[in-house]
C-alpha positions in Angstrom: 82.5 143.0 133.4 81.9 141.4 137.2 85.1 139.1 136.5 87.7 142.0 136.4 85.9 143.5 139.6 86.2 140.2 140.9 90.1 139.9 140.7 90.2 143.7 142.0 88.2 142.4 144.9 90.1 139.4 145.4 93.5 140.8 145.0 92.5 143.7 147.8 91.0 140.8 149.9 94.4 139.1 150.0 96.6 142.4 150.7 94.0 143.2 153.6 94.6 139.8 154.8 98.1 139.7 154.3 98.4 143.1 156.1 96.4 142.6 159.1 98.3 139.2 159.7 101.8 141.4 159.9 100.1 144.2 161.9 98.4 141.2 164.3 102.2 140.0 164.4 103.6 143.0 165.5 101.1 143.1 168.1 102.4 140.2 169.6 105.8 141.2 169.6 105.4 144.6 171.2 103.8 142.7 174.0 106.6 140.2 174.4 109.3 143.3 174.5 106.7 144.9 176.8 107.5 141.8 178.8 110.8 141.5 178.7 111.8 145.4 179.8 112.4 146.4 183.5 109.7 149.5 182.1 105.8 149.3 182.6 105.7 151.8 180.0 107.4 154.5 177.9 110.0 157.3 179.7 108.5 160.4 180.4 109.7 163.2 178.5 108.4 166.4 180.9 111.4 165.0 182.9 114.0 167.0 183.5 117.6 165.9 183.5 120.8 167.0 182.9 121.0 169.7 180.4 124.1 168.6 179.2 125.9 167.6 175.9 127.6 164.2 177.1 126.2 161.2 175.4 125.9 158.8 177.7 122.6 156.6 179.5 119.2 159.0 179.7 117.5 158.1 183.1 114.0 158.8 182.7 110.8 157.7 184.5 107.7 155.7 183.3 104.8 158.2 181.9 101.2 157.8 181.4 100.4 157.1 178.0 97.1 156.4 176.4 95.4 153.4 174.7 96.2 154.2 171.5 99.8 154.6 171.8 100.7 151.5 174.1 98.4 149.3 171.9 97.4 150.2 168.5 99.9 152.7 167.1 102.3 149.6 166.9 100.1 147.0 165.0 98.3 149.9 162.8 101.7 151.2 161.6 102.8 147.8 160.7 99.6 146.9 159.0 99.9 150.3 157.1 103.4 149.9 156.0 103.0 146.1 154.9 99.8 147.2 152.6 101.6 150.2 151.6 104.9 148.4 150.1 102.6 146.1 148.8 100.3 148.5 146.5 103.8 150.5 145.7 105.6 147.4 144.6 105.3 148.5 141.2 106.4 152.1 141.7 109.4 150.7 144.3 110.2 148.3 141.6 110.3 150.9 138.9 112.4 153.1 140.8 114.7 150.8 141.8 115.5 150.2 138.0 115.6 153.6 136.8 118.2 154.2 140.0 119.9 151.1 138.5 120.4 152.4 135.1 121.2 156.1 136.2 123.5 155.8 139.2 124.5 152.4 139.2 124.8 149.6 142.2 123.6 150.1 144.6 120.2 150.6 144.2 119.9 151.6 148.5 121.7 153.7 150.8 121.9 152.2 154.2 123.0 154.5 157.1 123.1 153.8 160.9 121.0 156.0 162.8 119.5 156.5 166.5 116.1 155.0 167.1 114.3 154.3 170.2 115.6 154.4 174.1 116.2 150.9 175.1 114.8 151.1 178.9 117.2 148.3 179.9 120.2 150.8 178.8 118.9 154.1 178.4 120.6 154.4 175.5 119.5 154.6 171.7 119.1 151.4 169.9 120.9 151.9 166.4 119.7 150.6 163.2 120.3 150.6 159.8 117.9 153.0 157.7 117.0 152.2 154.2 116.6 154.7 151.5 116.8 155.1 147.4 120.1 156.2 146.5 120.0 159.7 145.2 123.7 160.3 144.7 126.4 159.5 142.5 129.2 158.1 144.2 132.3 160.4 142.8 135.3 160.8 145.0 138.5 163.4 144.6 141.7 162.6 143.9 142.4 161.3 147.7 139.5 159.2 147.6 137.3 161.3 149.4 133.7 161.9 148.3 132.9 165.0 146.4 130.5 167.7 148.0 126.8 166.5 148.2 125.9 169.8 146.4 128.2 168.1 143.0 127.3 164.2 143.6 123.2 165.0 143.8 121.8 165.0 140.0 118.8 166.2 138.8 117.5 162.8 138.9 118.0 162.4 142.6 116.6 165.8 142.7 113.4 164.3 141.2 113.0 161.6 143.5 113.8 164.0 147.1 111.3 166.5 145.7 108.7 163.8 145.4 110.0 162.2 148.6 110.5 158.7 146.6 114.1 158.3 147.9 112.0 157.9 151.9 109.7 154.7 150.3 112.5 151.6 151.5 111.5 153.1 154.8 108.3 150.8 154.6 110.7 147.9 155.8 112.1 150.1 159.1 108.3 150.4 159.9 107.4 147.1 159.3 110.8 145.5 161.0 109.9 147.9 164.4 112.8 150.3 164.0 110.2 153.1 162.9 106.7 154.2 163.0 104.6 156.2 160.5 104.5 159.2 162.1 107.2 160.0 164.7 110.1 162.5 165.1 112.7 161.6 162.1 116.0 159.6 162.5 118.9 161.7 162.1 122.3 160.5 162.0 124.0 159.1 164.9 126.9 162.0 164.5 124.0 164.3 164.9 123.0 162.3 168.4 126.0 163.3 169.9 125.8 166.4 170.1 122.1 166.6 171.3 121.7 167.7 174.9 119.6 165.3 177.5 116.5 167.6 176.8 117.0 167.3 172.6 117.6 163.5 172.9 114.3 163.2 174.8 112.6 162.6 171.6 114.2 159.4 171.1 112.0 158.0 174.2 109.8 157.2 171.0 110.2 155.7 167.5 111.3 157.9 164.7 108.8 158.3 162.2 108.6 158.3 158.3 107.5 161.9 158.8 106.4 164.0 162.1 105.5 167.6 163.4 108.5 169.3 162.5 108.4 167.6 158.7 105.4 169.6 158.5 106.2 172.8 160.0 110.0 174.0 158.3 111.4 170.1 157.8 114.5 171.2 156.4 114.0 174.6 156.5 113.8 175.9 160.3 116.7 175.8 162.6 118.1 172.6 164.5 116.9 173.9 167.7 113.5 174.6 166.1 113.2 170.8 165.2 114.1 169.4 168.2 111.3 172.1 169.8 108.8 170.7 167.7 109.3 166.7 168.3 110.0 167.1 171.9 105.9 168.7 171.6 104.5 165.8 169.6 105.3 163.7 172.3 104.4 166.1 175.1 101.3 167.0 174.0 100.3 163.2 173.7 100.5 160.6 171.4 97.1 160.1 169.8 95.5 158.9 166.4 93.9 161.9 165.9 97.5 163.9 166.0 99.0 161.1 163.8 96.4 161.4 161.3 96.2 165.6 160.8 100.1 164.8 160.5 99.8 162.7 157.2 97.6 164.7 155.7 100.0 167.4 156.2 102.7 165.4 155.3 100.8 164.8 151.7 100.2 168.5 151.3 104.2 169.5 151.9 105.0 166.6 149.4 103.0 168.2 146.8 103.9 171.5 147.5 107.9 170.5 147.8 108.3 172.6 150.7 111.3 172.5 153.3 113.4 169.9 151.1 116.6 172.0 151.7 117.7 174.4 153.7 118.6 176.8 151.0 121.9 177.0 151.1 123.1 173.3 150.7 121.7 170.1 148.6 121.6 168.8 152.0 120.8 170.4 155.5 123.8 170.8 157.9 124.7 168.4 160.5 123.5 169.5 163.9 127.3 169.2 164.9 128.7 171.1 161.6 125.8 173.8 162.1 126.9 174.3 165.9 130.6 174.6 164.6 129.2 177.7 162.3 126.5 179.5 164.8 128.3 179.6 167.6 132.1 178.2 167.3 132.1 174.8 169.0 135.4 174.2 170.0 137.1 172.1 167.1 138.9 169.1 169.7 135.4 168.8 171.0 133.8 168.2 167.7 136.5 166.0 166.9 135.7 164.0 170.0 132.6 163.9 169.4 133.0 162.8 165.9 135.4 159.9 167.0 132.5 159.1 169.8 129.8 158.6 167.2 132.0 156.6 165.3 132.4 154.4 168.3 129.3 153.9 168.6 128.6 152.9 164.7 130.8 150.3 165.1 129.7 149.0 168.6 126.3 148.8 166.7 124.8 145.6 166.0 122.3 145.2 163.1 
């Protein structure tokens, strides 16, 4: 009876172990980019700049930010995410087959998106987000993909409901592009279009879930999102916040709430959804199209 304990025991012994070791890494490194930015710490997002919808560098100023934030949020969300993809290996492992066998290669979507202000630039530092595939990959006639809404089936429906497709995201965290809790990535075509005030919540990382995940996610308005990230950092960064958030985030999951925006299988762009509200001008959402582009490509993973 003690021997299966033991193995249990040892086996939680050596993912504690292997887990601290990454999170202790991270440490290290945060302090070495610490080091090596022109910044004594983070921008400060009560700033108020240009209200604007030119993408271009975001001067901000150094804030006051607490002990948590500058030193522990870093390692713990590394030590977190390494212990997490370790425990879910099985159930990353399972649903990488099943994805496998009812979608096909590949098995992950990969898709450029805005994380964190680089100091030195003041500009977003893109990088490539990792999720499950959920879609088929069925184009038209001119080789265009097919509408979200026809290329989502009910297995990918499955795996969005129960948030499954967001697990690869462990390796964003543990790599430094993400933290656990944080505003969410969105897509760099949605950057462009975000005003000096919206794009103050990239003076942070983007999170595997944050404030406005739990309060609408995709099922409040664009501005309403960027209202509600802009206040997690504002009201301060602090374990106490971070941890009322994932128990939050658990309760949503279970309760599927927000996954769409009922209407589409997928929520708007922030630039398609300005087009229908209020009639952006269609050569300056071109422009800006061709401008996130520009940027994809500049991009170096």
């Amino acid at each position: 009876m003690n021997k299966p304990i033991n193995i249990i025991l040892r086996i939680a012994e050596g993912i504690t172990a292997v887990s601290v070791t990454a999170g202790a890494i991270a440490f290290v490194k945060e302090r070495v980019d610490e080091k090596k930015s022109t910044m004594i710490s983070p921008p400060n997002i009560s700033n108020e700049n240009k209200d604007d919808s030119s993408y271009g560098s975001l001067i901000v100023e150094p804030r006051e930010i607490g002990f948590y934030e500058q030193y522990i949020k870093r390692p713990l969300d590394c030590t977190l995410a390494t212990g997490a993809a370790i425990v879910f290996s099985p159930i990353l492992a399972t649903t990488a087959v099943m994805i496998r066998v009812k979608l096909g290669s590949p098995v992950l979507f990969t898709q450029p998106r805005p994380g964190r202000i680089d100091p030195r630039t003041g500009k977003e530092t893109i990088f490539k987000l990792y999720k499950f595939r959920s879609m088929t990959s069925e184009i038209d006639e001119n080789g265009e993909l097919l509408p979200d809404n026809v290329r989502l089936t009910s297995f990918g429906k499955k795996l969005r409901e129960k948030s499954l497709d967001e697990l690869p995201e462990l390796l964003n965290i543990i790599k430094g592009d993400m933290a656990v809790i944080g505003p969410r990535p969105q897509l760099v075509q949605d950057m462009v279009f975000m005003n000096n005030t919206q794009r103050q919540r990239h003076t942070v990382r983007p999170g595997l879930s944050g404030l406005a995940q739990v309060n609408g996610r995709n099922g409040i308005e664009w501005e309403e999102k960027f209202k509600w990230d802009i206040k997690y950092i504002d009201v301060g960064i602090t374990f106490r916040n971070d941890i009322k958030i994932i128990i939050e985030t658990f309760r949503k999951t279970r309760t599927q709430e927000g996954i769409t925006d009922g209407e589409n299988a997928t929520s708007l762009n922030f630039g398609d959804a300005l087009q229908k509200e209020s009639g952006v001008n269609m050569t300056i959402y071109k422009f800006k199209q061709e401008e996130a582009r520009k940027i994809i490509n500049k991009a170096e993973f």
